[in-house]
LOTI-864257 format. One line per field, with one value per residue (C-alpha): x, y, z; chain; residue in one letter; residue number from 1. Coordinates in Angstrom, 3 decimals, decimal comma. Layout:
east = X; ...
north = Y; ...
up = Z; ...
unit = A; ...
code = A; ...
pos = NUM; ...
***
This chain:
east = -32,121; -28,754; -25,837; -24,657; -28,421; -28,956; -25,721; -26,918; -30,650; -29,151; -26,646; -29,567; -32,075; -29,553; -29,947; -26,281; -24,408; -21,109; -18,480; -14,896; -12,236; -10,110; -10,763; -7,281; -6,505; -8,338; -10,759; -12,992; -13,330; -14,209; -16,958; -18,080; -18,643; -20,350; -23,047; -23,152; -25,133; -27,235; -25,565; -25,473; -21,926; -20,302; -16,663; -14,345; -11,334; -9,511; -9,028; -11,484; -11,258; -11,832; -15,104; -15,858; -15,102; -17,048; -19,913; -19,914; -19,553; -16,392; -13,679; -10,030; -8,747; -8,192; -9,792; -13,307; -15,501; -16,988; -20,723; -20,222; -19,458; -22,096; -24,520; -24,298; -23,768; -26,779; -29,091; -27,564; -25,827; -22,485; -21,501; -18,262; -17,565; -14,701; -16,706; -15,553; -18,608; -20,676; -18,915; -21,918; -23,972; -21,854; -22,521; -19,523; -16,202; -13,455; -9,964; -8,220; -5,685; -1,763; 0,844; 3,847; 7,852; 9,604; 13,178; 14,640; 12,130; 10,337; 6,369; 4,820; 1,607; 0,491; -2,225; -3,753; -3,462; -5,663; -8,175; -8,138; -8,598; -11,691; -13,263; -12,912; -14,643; -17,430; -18,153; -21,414; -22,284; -22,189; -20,032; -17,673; -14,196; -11,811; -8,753; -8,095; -4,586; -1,288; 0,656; 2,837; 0,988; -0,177; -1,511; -5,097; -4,753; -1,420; -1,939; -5,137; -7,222; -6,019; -6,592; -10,013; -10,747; -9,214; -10,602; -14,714; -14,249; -16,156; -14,913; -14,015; -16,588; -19,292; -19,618; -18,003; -15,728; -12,221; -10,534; -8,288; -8,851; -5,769; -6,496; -5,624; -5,547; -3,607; -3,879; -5,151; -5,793; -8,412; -9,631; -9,533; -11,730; -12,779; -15,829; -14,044; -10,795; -11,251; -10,837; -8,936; -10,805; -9,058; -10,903; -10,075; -12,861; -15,522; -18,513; -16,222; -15,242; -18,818; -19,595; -17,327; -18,022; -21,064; -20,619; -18,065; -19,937; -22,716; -20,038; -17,519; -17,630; -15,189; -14,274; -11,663; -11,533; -8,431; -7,701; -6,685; -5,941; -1,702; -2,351; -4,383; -1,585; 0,571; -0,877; -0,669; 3,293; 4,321; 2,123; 4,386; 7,490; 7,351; 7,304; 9,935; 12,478; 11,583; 11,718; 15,259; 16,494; 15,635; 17,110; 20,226; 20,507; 19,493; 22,478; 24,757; 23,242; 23,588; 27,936; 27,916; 26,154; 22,876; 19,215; 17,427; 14,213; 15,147; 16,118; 12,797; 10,527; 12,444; 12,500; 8,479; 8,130; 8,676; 5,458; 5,912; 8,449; 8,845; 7,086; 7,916; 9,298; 10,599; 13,266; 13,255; 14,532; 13,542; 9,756; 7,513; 3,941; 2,528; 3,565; 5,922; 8,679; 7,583; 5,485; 8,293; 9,781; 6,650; 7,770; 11,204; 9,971; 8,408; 10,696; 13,455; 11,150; 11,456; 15,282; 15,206; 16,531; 15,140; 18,149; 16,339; 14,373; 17,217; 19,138; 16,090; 15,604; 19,719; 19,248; 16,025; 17,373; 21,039; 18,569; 18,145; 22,464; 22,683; 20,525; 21,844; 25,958; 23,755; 22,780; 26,243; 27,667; 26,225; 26,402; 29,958; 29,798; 28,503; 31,550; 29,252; 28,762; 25,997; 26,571; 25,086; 23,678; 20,065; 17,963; 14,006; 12,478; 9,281; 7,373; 7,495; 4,491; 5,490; 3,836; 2,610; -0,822; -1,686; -1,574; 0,351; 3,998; 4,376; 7,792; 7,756; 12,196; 11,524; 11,865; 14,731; 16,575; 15,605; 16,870; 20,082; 20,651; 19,700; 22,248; 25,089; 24,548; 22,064; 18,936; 15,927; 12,678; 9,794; 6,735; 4,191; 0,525; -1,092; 0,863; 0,976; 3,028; 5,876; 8,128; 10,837; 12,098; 14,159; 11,622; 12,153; 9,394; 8,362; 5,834; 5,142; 6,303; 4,410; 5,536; 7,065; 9,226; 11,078; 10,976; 12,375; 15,257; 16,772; 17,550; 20,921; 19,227; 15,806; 15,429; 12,399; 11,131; 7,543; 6,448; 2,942; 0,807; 0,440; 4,240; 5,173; 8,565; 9,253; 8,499; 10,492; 13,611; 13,471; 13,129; 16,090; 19,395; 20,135; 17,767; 18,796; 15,760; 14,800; 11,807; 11,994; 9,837; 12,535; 12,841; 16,482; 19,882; 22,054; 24,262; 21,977; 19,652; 20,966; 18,966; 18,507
north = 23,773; 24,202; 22,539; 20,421; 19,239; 18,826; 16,786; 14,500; 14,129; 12,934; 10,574; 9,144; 8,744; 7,317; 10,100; 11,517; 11,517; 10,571; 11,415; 9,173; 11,246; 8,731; 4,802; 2,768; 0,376; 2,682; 4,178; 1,725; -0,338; 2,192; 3,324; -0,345; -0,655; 2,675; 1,622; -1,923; -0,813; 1,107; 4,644; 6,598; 6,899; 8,906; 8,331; 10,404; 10,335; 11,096; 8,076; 7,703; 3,478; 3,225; 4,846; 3,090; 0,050; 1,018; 1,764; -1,316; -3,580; -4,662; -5,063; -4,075; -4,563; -7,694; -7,132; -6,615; -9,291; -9,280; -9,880; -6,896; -4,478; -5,454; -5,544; -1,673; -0,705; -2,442; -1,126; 2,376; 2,787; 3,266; 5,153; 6,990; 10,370; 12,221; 15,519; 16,983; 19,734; 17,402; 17,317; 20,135; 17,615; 15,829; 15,701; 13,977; 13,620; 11,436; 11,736; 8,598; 10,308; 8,462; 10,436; 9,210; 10,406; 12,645; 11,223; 12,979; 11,295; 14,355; 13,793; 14,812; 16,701; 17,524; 14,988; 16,044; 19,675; 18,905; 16,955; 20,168; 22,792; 20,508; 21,013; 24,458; 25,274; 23,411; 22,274; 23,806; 24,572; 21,904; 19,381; 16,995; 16,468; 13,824; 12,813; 9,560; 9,553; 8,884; 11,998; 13,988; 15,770; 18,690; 18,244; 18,644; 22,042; 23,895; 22,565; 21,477; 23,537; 27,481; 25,904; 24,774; 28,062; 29,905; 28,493; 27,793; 31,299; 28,902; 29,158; 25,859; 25,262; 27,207; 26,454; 22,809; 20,587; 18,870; 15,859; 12,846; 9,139; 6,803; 4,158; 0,830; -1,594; -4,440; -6,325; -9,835; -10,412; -12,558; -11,625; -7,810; -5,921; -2,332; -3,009; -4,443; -2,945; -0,273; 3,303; 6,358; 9,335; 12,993; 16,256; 19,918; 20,655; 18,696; 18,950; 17,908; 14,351; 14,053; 14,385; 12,296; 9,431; 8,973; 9,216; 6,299; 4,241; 4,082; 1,469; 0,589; -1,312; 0,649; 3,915; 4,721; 9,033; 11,272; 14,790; 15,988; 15,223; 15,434; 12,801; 10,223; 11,292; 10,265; 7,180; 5,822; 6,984; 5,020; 1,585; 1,689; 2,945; 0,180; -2,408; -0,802; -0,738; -4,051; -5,340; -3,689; -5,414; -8,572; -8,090; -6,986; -10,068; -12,567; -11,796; -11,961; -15,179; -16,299; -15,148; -17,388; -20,334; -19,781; -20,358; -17,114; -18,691; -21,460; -18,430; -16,554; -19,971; -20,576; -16,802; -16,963; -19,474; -16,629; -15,671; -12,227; -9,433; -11,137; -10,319; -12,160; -10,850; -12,137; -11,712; -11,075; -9,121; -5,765; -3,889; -3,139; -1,899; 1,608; 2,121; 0,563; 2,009; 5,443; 6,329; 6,692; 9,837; 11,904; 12,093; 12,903; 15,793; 17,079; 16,571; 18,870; 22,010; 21,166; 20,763; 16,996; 14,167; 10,539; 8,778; 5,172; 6,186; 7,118; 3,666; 1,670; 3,827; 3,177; -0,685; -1,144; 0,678; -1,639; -4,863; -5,300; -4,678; -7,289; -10,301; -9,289; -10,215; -13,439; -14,417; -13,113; -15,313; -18,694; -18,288; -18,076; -20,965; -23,140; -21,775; -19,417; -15,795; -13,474; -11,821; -14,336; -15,606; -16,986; -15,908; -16,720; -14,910; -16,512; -13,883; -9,809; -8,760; -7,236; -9,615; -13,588; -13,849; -10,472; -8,810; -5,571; -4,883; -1,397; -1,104; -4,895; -5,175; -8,006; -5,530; -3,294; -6,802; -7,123; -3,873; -4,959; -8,324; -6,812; -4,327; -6,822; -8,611; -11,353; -12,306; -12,034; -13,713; -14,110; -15,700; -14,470; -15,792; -12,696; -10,337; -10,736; -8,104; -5,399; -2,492; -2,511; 1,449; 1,307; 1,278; -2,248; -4,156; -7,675; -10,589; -13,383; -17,010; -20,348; -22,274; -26,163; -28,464; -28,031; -24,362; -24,244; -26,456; -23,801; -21,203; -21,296; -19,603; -19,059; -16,886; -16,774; -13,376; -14,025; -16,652; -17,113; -20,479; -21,487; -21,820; -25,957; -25,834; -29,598; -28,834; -26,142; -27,799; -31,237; -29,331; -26,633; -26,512; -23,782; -21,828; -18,486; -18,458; -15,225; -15,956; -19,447; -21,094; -24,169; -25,210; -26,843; -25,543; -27,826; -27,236; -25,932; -23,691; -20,643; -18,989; -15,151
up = 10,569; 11,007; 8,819; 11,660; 12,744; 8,617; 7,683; 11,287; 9,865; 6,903; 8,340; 10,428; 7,607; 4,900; 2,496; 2,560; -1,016; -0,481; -2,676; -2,997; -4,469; -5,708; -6,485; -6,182; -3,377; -0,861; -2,416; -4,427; -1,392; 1,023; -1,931; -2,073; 2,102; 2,049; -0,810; 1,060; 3,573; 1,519; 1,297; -1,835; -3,489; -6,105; -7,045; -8,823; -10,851; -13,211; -15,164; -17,637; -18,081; -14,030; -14,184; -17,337; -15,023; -12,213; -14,021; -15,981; -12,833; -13,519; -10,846; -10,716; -7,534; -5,843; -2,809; -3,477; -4,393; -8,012; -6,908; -4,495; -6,945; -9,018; -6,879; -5,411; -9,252; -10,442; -7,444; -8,034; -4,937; -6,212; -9,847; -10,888; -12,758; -13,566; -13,594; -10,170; -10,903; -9,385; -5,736; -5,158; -4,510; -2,170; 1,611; 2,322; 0,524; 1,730; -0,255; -1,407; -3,928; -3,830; -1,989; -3,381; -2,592; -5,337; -6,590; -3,608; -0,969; -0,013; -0,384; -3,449; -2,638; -5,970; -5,595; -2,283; -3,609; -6,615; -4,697; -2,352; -5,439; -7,154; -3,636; -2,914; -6,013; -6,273; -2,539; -1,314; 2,129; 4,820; 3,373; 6,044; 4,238; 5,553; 4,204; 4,034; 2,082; 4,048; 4,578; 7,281; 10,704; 10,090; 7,014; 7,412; 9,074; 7,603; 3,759; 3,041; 5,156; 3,657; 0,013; 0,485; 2,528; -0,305; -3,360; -1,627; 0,134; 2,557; 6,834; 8,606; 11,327; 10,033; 6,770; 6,752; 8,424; 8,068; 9,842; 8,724; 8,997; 8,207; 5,640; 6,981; 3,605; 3,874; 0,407; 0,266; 3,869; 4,579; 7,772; 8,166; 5,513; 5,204; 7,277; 10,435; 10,543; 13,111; 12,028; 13,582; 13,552; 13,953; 13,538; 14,033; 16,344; 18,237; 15,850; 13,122; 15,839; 16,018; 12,578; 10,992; 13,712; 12,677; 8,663; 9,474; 11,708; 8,499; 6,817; 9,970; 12,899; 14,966; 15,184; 17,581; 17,985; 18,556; 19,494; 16,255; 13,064; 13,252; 16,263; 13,402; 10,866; 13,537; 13,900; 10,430; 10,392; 13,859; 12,181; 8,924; 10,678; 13,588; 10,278; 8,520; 11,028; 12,318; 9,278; 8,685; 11,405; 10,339; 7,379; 8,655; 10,962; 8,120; 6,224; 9,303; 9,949; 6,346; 6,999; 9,984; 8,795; 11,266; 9,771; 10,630; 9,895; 12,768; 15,287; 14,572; 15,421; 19,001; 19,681; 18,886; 22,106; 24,411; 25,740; 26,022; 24,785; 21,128; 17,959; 15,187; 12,174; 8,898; 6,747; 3,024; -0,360; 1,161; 1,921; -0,438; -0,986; -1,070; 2,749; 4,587; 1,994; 1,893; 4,991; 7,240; 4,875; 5,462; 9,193; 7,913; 5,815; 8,698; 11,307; 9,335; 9,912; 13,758; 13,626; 14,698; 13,297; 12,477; 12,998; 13,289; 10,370; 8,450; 9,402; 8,586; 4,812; 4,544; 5,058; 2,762; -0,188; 0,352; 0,229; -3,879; -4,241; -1,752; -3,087; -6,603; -4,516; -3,143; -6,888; -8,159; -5,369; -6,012; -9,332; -9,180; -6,738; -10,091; -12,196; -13,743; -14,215; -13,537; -17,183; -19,783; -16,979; -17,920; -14,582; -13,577; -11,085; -9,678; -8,215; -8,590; -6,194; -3,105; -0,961; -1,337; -3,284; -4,590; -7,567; -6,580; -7,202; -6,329; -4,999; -4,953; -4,706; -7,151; -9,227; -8,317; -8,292; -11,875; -12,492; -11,138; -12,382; -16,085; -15,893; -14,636; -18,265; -16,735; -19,046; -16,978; -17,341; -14,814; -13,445; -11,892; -11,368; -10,528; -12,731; -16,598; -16,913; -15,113; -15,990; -13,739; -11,626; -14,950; -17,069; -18,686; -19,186; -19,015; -19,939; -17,045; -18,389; -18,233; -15,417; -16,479; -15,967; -19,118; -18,961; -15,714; -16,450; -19,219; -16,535; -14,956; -11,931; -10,696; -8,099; -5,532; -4,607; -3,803; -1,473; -3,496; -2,150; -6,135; -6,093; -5,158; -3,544; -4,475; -7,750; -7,847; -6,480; -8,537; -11,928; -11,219; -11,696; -8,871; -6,772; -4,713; -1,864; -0,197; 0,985; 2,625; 0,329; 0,709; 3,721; 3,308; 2,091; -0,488; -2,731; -4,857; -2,750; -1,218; 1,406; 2,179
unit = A; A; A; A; A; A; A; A; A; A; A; A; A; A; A; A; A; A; A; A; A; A; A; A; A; A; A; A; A; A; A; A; A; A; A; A; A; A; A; A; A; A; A; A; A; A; A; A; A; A; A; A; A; A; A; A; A; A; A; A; A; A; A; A; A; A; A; A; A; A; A; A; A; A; A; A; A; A; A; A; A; A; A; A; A; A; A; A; A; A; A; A; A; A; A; A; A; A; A; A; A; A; A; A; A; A; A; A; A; A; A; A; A; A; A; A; A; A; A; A; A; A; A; A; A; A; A; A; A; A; A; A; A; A; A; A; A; A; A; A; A; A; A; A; A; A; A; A; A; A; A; A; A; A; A; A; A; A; A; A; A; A; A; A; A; A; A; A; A; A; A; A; A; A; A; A; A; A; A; A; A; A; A; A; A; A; A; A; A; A; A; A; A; A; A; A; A; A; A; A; A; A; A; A; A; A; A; A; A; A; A; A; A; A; A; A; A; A; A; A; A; A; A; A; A; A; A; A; A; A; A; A; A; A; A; A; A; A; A; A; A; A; A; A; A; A; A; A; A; A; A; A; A; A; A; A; A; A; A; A; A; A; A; A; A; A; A; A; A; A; A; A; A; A; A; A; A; A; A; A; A; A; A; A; A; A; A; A; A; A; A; A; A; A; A; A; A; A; A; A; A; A; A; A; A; A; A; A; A; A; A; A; A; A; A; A; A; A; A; A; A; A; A; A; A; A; A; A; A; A; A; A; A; A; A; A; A; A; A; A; A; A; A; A; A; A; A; A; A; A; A; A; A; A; A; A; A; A; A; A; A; A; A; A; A; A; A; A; A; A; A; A; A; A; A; A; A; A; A; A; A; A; A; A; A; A; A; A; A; A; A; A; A; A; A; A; A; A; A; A; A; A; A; A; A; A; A; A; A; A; A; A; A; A; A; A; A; A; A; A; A; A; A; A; A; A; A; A; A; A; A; A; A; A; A; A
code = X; X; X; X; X; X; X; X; X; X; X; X; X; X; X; X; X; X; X; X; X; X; X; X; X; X; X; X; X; X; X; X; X; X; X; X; X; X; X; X; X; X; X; X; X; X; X; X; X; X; X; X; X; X; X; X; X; X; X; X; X; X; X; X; X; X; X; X; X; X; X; X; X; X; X; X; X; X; X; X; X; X; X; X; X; X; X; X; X; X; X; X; X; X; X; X; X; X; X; X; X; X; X; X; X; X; X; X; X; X; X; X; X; X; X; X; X; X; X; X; X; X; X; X; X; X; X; X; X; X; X; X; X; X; X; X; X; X; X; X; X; X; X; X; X; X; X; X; X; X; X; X; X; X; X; X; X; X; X; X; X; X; X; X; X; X; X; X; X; X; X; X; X; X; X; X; X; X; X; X; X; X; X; X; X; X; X; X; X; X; X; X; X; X; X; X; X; X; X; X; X; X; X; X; X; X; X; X; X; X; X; X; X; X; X; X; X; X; X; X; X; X; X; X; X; X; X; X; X; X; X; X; X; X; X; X; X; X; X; X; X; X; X; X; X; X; X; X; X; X; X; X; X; X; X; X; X; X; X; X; X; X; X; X; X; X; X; X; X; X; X; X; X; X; X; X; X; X; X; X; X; X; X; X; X; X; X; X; X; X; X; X; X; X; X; X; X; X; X; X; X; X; X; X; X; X; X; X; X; X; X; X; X; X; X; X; X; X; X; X; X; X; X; X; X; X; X; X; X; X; X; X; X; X; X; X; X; X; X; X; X; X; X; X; X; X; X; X; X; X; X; X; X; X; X; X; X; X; X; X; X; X; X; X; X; X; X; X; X; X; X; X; X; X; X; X; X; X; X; X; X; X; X; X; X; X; X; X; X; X; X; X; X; X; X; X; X; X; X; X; X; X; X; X; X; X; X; X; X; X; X; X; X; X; X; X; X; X; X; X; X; X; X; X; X; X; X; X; X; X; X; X; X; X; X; X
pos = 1; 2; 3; 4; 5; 6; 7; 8; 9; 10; 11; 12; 13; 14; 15; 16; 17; 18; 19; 20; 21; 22; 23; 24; 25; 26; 27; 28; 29; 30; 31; 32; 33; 34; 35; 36; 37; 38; 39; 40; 41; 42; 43; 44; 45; 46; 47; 48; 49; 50; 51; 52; 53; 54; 55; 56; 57; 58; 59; 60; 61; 62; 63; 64; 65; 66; 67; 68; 69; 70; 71; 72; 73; 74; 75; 76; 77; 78; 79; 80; 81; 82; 83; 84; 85; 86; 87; 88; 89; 90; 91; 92; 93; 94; 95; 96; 97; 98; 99; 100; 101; 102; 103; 104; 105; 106; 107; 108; 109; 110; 111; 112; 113; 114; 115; 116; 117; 118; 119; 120; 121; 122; 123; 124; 125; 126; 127; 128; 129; 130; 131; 132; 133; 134; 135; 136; 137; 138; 139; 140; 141; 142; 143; 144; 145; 146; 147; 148; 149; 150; 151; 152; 153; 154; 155; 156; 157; 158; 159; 160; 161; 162; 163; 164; 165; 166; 167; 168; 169; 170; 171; 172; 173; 174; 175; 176; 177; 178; 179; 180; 181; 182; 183; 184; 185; 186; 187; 188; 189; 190; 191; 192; 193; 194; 195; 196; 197; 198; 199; 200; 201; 202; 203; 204; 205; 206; 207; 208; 209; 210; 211; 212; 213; 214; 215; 216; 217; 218; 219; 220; 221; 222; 223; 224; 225; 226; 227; 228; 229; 230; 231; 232; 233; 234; 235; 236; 237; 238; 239; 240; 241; 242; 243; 244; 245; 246; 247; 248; 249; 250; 251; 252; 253; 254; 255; 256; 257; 258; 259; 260; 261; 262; 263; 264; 265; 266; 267; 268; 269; 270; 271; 272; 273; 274; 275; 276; 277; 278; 279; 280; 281; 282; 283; 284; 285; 286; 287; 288; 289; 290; 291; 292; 293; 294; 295; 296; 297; 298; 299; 300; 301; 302; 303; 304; 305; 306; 307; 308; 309; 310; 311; 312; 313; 314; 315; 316; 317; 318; 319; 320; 321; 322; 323; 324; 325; 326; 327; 328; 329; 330; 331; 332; 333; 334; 335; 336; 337; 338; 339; 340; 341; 342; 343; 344; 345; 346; 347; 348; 349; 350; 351; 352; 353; 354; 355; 356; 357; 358; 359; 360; 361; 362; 363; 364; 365; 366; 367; 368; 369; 370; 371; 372; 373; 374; 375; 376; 377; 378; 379; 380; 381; 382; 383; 384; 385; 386; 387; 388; 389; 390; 391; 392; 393; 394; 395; 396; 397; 398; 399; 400; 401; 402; 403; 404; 405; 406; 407; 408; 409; 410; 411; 412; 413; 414; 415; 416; 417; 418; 419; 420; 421; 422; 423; 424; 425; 426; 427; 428; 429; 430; 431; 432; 433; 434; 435; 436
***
């Protein structure tokens, strides 16, 4: 039998090992659908207290149920290692490692690159490899392809295949899951299409195939870059709107009664998460080797990173408007995830704002119900605060950066003495709540 006709037997008959190479945001869920439907999983990584996690049944991120986790542990289905010897007994590995931006905002592959290196040395024979992390086109086939060539001595095609499926997580939404988010599928050569289709289709509804694998990195770039520079725009109209006395929020809801042409969206502090802020700036890297320049990109990037200067002016600004100054200031923040009712604040500007207002002399507390505690770009570090009516009436400021549904507006309003609004959580100016 050969490898292509064994990895399908295997795929057909349930008896593929799977292997997860990385088990963050992307990774432990994937591993968790896979096992679901009765697939065997391995996951690896590095940190020693997930897979003490994992194998205990106990659940880090918010998006998987407890119960689910448990179950596929306790029936065997899933288990985690940090020994990356044992990818040689892995059919399938699918790479979930972060790819975050250096200081300078050029991707940092040092991740991908050690995922690649584990692989090469102790893949065996007939193994489909996808990766899953976001990253720039061309990837798959000018970076990780030579290294896992190089260290396996292994050749693409006939002794295993390489492709790259987007992950499409979008933290705490209720409706789209692993399992029925649809999944782009690029590989670098038909058996490899086939392949993968069918390893995916064990744990996902729909899997929508591409050409190649630049085309799915492509894919993942133009959904993240669509939302940051519509996003930026929004932004940048809010505070023109805010300068000429016009609710933005009131704008958006009669623009949203055109049928067609309009899609709606909001303003706020700046983007955050693991993509929208950073996704964009893999294209950018790339697109300087073909002598071409991003300039939307660029203006979008330019706007976001302005966003945390200008809400710490807004909170200056009414400040001042109460005869008081930022510096001595006593400031609450309610809210540092990136996004209403999760608990993930990577690259939340919550916290670049905290940064700010810290180092203009304000005192900073904050609340948060989903995150007990924070350190800030900077490095400071911070506890979350009970939540009262008494508490809140010490601050001279409190400042709303997460929408969260816990959060009571009314409550909010009656018990403070001045609120600076960036998320719309109150639906009315005074002269006491400033909006975005």
């Amino acid at each position: 039998m050969n490898i292509k006709k064994e990895i399908l037997y295997k795929v057909n008959n349930k008896q593929l090992l799977i292997g997860v190479v990385g088990l963050g945001y992307v990774g432990l869920p994937l591993s968790v659908s896979f096992a679901q439907e009765n697939n065997q999983v391995l996951g690896f990584d590095k940190s020693e207290e997930k897979i003490k996690k994992i194998n205990s049944g106990e659940n880090y991120i918010g998006d998987i149920q407890d119960d689910d986790l448990i179950s596929v542990v306790n029936k065997g289905l899933l288990s985690a290692s940090n020994d990356f010897s044992l990818i040689k007994k892995c059919d399938v590995l699918l790479i979930c490692v972060p790819t975050p931006l250096d200081k300078f905002r050029k991707p940092d592959m040092s991740y991908i690159e050690s995922a690649c290196i584990e692989i090469g040395k102790n893949m065996k024979r007939g193994t489909f490899i996808c990766l899953e992390s976001t990253t720039y086109p061309t990837t798959t086939e000018h970076f990780m392809l030579p290294i896992i060539e190089r260290e396996s001595g292994f050749k693409h095609e006939n002794d295993f295949w390489l492709a790259f499926s987007p992950e499409r997580v979008d933290p705490g939404n209720k409706e789209y899951f692993t399992k029925n988010t649809p999944k782009v599928l690029g590989a670098l050569t038909k058996d490899g299409l086939e392949i993968g289709e069918a390893i995916y289709k064990l744990a996902i509804e729909n899997v929508h195939l591409v050409s190649s694998p630049r085309v799915a990195e492509m894919v993942k770039i133009l959904e993240n870059t669509y939302r940051l520079v519509n996003i930026s725009l929004i932004n940048e109209l809010a505070l023109l709107s805010g300068k000429m006395d016009i609710n933005i929020w009131e704008v958006i809801e009669a623009a949203k009664t055109k049928p067609f042409g309009f899609q709606a969206f909001y303003p706020g502090p700046g983007v955050g998460g693991h993509c929208i802020p950073l996704d964009p700036f893999y294209l950018e890297h790339i697109a300087k080797k073909f002598n071409f320049d991003l300039t939307m990109i660029n203006t979008a990037g330019h706007i976001d990173m302005l966003m945390a200067h200008r809400m710490t002016l807004k909170i200056t600004s009414a400040l001042n408007r109460h005869k008081k100054s930022i510096n001595g200031s006593i400031i609450l923040f309610l809210g540092v995830a990136y996004k209403p009712n999760i608990n993930d604040e990577r690259e939340s500007p919550a916290l670049k704002i905290i940064d700010e207002v810290i180092n203009k002399g304000g005192n900073v507390r904050y609340h948060d119900p989903y995150i007990s505690e924070i350190k800030t770009p900077e490095n400071k570090q911070l506890k979350s605060i009970k939540l009262s009516p008494d508490s809140l009436k010490i601050f001279d400021c409190v400042v709303i950066t997460t929408n969260h549904s816990e959060f009571d507006a009314s409550f909010i309003e009656r018990n403070s003495k001045m609120i600076v609004d960036l998320r719309n959580l109150i639906k009315v100016a005074s002269n006491k709540v400033y909006k975005l």
